[in-house]
C-alpha positions as CSV (number, residue, x, y, z in Angstrom):
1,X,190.9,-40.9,30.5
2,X,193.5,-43.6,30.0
3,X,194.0,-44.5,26.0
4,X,193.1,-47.2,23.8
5,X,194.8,-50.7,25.0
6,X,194.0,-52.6,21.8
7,X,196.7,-52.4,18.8
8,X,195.8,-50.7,16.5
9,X,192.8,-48.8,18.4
10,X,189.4,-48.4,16.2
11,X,188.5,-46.2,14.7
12,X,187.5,-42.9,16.1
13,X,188.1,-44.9,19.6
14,X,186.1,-43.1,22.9
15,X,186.7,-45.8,25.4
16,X,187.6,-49.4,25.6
17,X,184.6,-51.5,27.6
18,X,185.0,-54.1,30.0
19,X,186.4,-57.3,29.2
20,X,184.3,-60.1,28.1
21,X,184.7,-61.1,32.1
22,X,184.6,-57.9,34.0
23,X,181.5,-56.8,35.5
24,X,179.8,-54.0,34.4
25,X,177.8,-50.9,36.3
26,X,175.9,-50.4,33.5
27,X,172.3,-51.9,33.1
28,X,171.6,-54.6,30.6
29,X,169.6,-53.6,27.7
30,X,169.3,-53.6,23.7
31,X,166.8,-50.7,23.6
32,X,164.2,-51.2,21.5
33,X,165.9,-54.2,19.9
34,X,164.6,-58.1,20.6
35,X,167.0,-61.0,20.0
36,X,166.6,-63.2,17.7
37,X,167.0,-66.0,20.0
38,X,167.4,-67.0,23.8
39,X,167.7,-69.6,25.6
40,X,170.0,-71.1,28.0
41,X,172.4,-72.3,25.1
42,X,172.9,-69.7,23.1
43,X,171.7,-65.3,22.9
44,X,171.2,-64.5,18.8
45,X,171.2,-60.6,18.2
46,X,170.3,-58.9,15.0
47,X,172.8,-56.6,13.2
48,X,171.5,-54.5,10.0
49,X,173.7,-53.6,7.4
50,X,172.1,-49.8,7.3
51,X,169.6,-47.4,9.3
52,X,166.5,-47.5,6.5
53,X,166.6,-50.1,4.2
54,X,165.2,-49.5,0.4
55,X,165.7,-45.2,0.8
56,X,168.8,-45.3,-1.2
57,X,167.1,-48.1,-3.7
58,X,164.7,-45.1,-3.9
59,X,167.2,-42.3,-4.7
60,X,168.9,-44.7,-7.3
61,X,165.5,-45.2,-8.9
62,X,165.2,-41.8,-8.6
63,X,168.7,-40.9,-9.9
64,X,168.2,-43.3,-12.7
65,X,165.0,-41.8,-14.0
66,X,166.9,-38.2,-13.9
67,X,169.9,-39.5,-16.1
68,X,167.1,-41.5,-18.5
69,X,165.6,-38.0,-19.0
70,X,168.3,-36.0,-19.4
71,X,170.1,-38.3,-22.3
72,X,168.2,-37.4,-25.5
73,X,168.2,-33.9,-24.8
74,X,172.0,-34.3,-23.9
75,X,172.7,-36.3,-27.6
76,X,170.6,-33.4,-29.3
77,X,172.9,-30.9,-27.9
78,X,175.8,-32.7,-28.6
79,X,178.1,-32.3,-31.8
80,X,179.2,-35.7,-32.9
81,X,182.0,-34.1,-34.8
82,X,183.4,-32.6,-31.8
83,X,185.5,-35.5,-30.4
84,X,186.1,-33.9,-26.8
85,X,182.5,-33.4,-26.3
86,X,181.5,-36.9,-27.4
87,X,184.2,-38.1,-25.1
88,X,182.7,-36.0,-22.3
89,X,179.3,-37.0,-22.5
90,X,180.3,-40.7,-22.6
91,X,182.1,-40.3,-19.6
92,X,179.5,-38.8,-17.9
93,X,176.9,-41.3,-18.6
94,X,179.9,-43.9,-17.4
95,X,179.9,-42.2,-14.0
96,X,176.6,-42.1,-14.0
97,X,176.4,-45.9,-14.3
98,X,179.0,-46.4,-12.1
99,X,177.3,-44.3,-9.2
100,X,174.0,-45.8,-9.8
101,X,174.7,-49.5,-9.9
102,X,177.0,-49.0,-6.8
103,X,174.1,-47.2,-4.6
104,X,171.7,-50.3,-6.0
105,X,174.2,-53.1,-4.8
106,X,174.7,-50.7,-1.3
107,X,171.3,-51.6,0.0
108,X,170.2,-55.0,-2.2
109,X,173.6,-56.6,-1.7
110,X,174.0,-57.4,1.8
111,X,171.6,-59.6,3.6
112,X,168.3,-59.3,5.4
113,X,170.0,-59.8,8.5
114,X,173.7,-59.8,9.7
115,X,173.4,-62.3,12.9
116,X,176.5,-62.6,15.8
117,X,175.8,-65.8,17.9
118,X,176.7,-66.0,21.9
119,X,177.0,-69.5,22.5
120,X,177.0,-69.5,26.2
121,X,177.4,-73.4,26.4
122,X,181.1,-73.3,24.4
123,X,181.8,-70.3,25.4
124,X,182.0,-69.0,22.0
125,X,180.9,-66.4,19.3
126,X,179.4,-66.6,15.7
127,X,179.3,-63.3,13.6
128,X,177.5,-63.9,10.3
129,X,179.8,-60.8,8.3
130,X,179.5,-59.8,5.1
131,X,182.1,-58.3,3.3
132,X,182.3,-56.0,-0.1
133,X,184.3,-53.5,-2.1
134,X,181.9,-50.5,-2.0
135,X,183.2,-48.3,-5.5
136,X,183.4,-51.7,-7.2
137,X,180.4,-51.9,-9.5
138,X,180.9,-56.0,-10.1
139,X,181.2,-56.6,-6.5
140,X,178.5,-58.4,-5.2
141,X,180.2,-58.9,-1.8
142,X,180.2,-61.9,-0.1
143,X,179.6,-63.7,3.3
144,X,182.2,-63.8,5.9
145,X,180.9,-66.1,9.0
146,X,183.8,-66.0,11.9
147,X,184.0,-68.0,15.0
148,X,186.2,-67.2,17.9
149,X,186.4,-67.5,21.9
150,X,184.9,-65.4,23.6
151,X,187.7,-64.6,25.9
152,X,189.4,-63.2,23.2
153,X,186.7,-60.7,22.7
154,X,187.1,-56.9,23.1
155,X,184.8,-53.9,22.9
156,X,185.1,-50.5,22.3
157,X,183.0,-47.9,22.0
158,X,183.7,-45.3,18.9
159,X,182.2,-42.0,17.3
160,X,182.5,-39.5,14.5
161,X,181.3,-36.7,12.6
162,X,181.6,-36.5,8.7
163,X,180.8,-33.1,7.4
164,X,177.8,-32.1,5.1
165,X,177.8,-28.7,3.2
166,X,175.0,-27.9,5.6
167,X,176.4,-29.3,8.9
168,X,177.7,-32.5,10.1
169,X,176.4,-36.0,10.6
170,X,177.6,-37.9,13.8
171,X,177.2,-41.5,14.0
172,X,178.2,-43.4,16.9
173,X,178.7,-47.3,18.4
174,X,180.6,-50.3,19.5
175,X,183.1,-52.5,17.4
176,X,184.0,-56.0,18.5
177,X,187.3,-56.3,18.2
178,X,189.0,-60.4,18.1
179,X,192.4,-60.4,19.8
180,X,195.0,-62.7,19.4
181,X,195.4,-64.9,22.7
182,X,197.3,-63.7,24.9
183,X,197.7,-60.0,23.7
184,X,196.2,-56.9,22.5
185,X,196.9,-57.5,18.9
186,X,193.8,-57.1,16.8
187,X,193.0,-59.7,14.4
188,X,189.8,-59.1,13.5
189,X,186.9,-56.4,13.8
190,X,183.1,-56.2,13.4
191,X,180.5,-53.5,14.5
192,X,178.2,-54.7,17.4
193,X,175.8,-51.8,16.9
194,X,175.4,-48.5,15.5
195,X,173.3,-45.9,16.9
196,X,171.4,-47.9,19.1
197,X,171.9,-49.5,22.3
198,X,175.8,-48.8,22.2
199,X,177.7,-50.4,25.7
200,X,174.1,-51.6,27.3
201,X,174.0,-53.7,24.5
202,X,177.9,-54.7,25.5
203,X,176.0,-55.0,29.3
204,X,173.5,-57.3,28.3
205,X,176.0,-59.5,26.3
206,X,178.6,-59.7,29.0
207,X,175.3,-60.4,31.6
208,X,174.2,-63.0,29.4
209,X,176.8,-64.9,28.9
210,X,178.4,-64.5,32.4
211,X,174.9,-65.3,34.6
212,X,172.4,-66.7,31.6
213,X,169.6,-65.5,30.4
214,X,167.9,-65.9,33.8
215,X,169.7,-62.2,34.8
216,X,168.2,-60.4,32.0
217,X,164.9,-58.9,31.6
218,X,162.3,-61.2,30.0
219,X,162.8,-60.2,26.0
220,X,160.0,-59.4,23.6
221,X,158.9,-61.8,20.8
222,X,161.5,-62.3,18.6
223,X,161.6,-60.9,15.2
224,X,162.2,-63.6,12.1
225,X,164.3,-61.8,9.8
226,X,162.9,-63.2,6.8
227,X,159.6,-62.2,7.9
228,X,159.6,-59.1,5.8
229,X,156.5,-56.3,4.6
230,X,155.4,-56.1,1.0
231,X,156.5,-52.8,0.9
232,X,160.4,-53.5,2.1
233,X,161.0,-54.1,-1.6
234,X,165.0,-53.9,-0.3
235,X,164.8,-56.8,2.3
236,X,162.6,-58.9,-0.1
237,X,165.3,-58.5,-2.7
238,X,168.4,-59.0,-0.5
239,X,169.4,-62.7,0.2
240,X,168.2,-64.3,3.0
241,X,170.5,-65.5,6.1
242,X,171.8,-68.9,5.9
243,X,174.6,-70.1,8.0
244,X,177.3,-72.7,6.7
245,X,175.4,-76.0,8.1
246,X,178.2,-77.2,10.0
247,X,178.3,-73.5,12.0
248,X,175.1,-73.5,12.4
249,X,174.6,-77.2,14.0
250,X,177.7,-75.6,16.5
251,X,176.6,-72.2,17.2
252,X,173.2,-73.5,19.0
253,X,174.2,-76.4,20.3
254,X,175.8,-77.3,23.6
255,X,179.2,-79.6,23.2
């Protein structure tokens, strides 16, 4: 296998994928995935900022309730003329915080739905990013939307393994990496999808906008991201998609 030909590769890089105008062996498909919209003009996929939703709200909660339990019999055990061990169990309870408000913002922070646009009329794509500091409490991240031409897309398919005291979790996918034109200088990166349709979602892309959607399997009703369960307390509390007006107008429209 020949190595990576971006600069700087991404991480834990497998293979690079064909170019946004090569033709690919592999069949189109998104899995069990629908777009969000597609039409002659433009192909909308949906990107999620996490696997479940509202499970690690849960284990805050959780977490929280713990910590709320534990404190009086924590300030009954503790000597307040003892300076070190008043320092201790303040700091503890500040970690605590800290750990428990950052878990909170990991899964209400980012929005229902993180959109990329293929706008096969310009010849163009729209990723609706978000972007935040992870071990910063305050952080409430922000929104990121990009737009570049597509010919100076790349994609590359990745994996890795993090290790767990009982084995290892492995997580695979494909990155979109934004070149500068001309080279193979990376300027930008996004994920295209993790753990799911990996390079057939690349296929279907690269099908789409190089034949329309006329070369693609019929897709399955679309799925409004704001069209959420009672019980997805997460989603209802994260904030809802909305595209600068200007990018939106652009992204599904022809020029």
């Amino acid at each position: 296998m020949s190595g990576p030909a971006l600069v700087p590769p991404c991480t834990g890089w497998k293979e690079d994928l064909p170019g946004p105008c090569d033709s690919t062996l592999l069949q189109p498909t998104l899995g069990n995935q629908t777009p969000n919209h597609q039409d002659e003009v433009y192909l909308e996929i949906s990107r999620s900022a996490m696997a479940y939703r509202g499970v690690i709200s849960a284990l805050a909660l959780l977490y929280l309730i713990w910590v709320l339990s534990d404190l009086p019999w924590m300030i009954n055990h503790t000597d307040p003329t003892d300076i070190e061990s008043v320092f201790l169990l303040v700091f503890m309870y500040v970690l605590y915080s800290w750990s428990i408000i950052i878990l909170f913002r990991a899964d209400l922070s980012p929005p229902r739905d993180l959109p990329i646009r293929f706008n096969r009329a310009r010849h163009k794509i729209y990723a609706y990013n978000f972007k935040h500091q992870w071990w910063n409490p305050f952080d409430k991240g922000k929104v990121v939307p990009v737009s570049y031409d597509w010919s100076q897309v790349r994609a590359e398919r990745w994996s890795q393994t993090s290790p767990l005291p009982n084995g290892v979790i492995f997580k695979w996918g494909v990155t979109l990496s934004i070149v500068a034109p001309g080279t193979n200088n990376v300027i930008d990166r996004f994920p295209l999808v993790t753990m799911g349709a990996d390079q057939y979602a690349w296929a279907y892309i690269c099908t789409y906008m190089q034949q329309g959607p006329s070369a693609l399997p019929p897709p399955g009703e679309p799925k409004d991201h704001d069209d959420v369960l009672w019980c997805e307390f997460a989603l209802r509390l994260a904030p809802r998609v909305v595209w600068p007006a200007e990018m939106d107008l652009e992204s599904t429209t022809a020029p």
